[in-house]
LONUKOL-829566 format. One record per residue (C-alpha): residue number from 1; residue in one letter; x, y, z. Coordinates in Angstrom, 1 decimal. Last residue first. Example, Ala and Ser with C-alpha at 12.3 -4.5 7.8 and 13.67 -1.06 7.14 Angstrom:
rec nr = 2&rest = s&X = 13.7&Y = -1.1&Z = 7.1
rec nr = 1&rest = a&X = 12.3&Y = -4.5&Z = 7.8
end
This chain:
rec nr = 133&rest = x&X = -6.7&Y = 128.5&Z = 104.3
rec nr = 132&rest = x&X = -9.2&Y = 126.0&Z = 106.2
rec nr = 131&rest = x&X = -10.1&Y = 127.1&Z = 109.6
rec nr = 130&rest = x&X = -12.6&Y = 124.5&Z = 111.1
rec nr = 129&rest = x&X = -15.7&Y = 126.1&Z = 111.4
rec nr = 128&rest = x&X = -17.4&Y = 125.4&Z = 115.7
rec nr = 127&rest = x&X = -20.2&Y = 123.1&Z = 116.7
rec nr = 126&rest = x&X = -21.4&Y = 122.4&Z = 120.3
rec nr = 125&rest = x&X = -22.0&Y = 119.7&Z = 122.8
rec nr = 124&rest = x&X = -21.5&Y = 120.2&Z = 126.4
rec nr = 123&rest = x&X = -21.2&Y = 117.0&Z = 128.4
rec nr = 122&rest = x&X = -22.0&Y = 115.5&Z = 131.8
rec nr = 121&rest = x&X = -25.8&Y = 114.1&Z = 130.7
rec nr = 120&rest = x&X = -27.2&Y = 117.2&Z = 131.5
rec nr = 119&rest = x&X = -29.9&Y = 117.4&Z = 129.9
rec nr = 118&rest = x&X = -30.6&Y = 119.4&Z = 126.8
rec nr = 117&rest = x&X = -32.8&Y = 122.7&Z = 125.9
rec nr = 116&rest = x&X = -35.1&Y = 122.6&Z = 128.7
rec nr = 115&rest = x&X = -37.1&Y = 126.0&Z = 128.8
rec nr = 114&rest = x&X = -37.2&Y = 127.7&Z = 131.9
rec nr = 113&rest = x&X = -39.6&Y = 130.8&Z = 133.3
rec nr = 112&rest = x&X = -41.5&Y = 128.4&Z = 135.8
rec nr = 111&rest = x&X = -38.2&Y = 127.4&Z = 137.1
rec nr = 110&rest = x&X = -37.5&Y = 131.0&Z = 138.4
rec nr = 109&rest = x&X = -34.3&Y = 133.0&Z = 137.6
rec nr = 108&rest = x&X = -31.6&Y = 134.3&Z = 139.7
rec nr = 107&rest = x&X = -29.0&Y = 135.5&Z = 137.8
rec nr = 106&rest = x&X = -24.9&Y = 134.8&Z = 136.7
rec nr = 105&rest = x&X = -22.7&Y = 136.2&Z = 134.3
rec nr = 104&rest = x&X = -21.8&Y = 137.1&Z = 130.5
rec nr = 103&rest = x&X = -20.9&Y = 133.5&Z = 129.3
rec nr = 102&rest = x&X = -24.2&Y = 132.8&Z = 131.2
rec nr = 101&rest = x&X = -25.1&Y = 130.7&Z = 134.2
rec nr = 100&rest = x&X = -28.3&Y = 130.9&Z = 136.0
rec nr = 99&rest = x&X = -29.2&Y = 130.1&Z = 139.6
rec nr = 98&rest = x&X = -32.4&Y = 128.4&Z = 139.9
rec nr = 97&rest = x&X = -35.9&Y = 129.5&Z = 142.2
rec nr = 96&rest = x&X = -36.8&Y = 126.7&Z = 142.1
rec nr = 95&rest = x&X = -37.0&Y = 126.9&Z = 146.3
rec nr = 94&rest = x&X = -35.4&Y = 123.1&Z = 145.9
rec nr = 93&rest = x&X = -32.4&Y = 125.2&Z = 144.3
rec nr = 92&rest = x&X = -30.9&Y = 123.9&Z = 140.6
rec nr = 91&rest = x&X = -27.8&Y = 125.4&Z = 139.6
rec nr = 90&rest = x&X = -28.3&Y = 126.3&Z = 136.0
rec nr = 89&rest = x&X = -26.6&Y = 126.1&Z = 132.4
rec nr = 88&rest = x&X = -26.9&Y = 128.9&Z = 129.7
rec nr = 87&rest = x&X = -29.0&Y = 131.1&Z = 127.6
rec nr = 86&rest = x&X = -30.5&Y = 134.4&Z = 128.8
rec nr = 85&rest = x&X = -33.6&Y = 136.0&Z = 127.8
rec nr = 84&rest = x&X = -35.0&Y = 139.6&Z = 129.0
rec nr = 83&rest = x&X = -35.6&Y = 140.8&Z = 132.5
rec nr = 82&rest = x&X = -32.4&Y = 140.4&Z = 135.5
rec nr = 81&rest = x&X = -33.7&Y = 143.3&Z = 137.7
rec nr = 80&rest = x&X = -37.4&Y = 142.5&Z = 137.5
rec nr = 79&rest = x&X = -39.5&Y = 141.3&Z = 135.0
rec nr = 78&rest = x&X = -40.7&Y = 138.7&Z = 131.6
rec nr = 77&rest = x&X = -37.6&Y = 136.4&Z = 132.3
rec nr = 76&rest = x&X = -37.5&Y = 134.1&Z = 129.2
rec nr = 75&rest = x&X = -34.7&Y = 131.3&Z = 130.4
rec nr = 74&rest = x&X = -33.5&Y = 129.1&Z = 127.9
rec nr = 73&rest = x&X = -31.9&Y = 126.2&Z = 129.4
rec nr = 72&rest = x&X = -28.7&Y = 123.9&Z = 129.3
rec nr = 71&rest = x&X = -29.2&Y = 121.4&Z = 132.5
rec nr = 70&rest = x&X = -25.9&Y = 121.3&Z = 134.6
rec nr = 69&rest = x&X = -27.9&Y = 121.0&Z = 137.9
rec nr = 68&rest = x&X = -30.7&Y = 119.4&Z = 137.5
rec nr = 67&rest = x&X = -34.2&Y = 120.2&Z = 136.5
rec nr = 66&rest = x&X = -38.3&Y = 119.1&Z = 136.9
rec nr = 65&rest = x&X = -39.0&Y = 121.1&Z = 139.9
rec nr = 64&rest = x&X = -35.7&Y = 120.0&Z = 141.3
rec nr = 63&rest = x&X = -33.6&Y = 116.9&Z = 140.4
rec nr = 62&rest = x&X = -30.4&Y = 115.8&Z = 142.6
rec nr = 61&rest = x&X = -32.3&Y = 114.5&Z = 145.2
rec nr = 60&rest = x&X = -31.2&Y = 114.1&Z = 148.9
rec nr = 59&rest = x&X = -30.7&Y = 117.2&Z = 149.5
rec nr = 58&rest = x&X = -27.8&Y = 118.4&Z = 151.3
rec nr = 57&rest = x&X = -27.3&Y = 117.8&Z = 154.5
rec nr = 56&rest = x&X = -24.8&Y = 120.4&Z = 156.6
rec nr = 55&rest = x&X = -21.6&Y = 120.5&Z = 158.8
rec nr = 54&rest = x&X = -20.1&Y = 117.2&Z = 158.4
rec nr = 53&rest = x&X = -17.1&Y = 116.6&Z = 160.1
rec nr = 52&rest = x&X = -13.5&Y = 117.0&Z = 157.7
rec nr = 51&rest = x&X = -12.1&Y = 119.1&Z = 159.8
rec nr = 50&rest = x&X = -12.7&Y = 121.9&Z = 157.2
rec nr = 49&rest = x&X = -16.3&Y = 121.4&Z = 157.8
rec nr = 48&rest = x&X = -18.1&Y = 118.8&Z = 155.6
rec nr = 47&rest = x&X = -21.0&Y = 119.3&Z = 153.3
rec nr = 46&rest = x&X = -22.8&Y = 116.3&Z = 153.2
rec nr = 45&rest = x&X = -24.8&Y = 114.6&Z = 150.0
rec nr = 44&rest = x&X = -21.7&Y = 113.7&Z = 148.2
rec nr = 43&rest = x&X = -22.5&Y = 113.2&Z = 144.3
rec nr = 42&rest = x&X = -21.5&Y = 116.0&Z = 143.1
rec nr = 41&rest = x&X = -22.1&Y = 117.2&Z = 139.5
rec nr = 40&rest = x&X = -21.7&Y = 115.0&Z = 136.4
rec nr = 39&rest = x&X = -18.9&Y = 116.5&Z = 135.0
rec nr = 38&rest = x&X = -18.8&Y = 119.0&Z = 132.0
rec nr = 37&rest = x&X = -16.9&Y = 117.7&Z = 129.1
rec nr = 36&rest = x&X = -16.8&Y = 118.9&Z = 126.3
rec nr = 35&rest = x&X = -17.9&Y = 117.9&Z = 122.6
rec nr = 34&rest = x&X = -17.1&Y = 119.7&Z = 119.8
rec nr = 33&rest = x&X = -18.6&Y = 118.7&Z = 116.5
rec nr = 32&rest = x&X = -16.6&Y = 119.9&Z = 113.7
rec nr = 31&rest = x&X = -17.3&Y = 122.3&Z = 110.6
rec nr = 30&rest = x&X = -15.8&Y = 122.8&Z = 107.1
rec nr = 29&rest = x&X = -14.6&Y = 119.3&Z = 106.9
rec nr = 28&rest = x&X = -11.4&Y = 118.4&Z = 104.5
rec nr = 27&rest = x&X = -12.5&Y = 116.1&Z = 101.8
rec nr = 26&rest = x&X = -10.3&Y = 113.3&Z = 100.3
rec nr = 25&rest = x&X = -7.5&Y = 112.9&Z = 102.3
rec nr = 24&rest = x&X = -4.7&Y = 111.1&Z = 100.6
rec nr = 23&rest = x&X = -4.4&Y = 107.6&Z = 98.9
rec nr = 22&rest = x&X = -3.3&Y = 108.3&Z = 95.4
rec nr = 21&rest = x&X = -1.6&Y = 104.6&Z = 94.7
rec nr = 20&rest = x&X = 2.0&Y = 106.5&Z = 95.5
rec nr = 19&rest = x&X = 0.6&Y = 108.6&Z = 98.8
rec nr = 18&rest = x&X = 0.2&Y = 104.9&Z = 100.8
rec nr = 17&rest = x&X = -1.5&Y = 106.1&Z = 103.5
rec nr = 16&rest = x&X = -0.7&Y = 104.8&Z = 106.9
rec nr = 15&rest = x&X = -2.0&Y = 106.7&Z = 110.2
rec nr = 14&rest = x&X = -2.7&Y = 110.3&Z = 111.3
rec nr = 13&rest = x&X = -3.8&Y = 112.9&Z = 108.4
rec nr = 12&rest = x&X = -7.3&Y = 113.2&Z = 109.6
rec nr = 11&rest = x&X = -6.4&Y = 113.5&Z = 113.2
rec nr = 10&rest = x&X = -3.6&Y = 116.2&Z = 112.2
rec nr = 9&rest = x&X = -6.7&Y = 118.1&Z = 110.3
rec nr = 8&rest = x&X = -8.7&Y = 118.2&Z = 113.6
rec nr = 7&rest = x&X = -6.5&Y = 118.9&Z = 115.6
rec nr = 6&rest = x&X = -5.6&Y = 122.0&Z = 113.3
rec nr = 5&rest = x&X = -2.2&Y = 123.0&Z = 111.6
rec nr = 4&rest = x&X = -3.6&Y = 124.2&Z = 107.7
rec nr = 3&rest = x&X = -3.2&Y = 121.5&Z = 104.6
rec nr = 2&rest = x&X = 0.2&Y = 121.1&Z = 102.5
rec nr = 1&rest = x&X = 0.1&Y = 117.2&Z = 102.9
end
């Protein structure tokens, strides 16, 4: 169909068209909605010791101070070590004080310092351009 090799564009072009009556793809998309997944977290609340015995309780709740672990969040920290704002997913501590993961590393932040941009509901959701040439 002379268009570029994307997923996306071999999804489009998949199944019967019949190219004599003009059937075709009409409209190529200049962006896609990506959607990852990202698990749901654990749901074991023991830690067992290489024997297989367990060796700690976790908690029993998997939401802390109004989070859970695979949240997406803004964080605004105002000082310290790890000051300025950071985008990315947390691990969730009963202390609240959360562990923070970015694309460029991790941080300690506090939960009073969190925005909640979007539950974690075991997927990432995001938007990238399709290359058209």
């Amino acid at each position: 169909m002379g268009l570029p090799k994307t997923h996306t564009l071999d999804a489009l072009c998949v199944g019967q068209l019949d190219h004599d009556a003009g059937a075709g793809t009409v409209r190529v998309p200049q962006q896609v909605h990506v959607v990852t997944a990202t698990g749901r977290g654990s749901y074991a609340r023991t830690t067992p010791d290489r024997y297989g015995f367990p060796r700690l309780a976790r908690a029993r709740q998997k939401r802390h101070h109004g989070f859970a672990t695979g949240d997406l969040v803004h964080a605004s920290i105002p000082k310290g070590k790890w000051a300025g704002t950071r985008t990315g997913r947390i691990s969730v501590r009963a202390s609240g004080k959360h562990s923070l993961s970015t694309p460029v590393g991790r941080c300690t932040v506090s939960h009073r310092n969190l925005r909640l941009l979007q539950r974690a509901d075991g997927y990432a959701y995001n938007y990238r351009q399709e290359f058209t040439e």
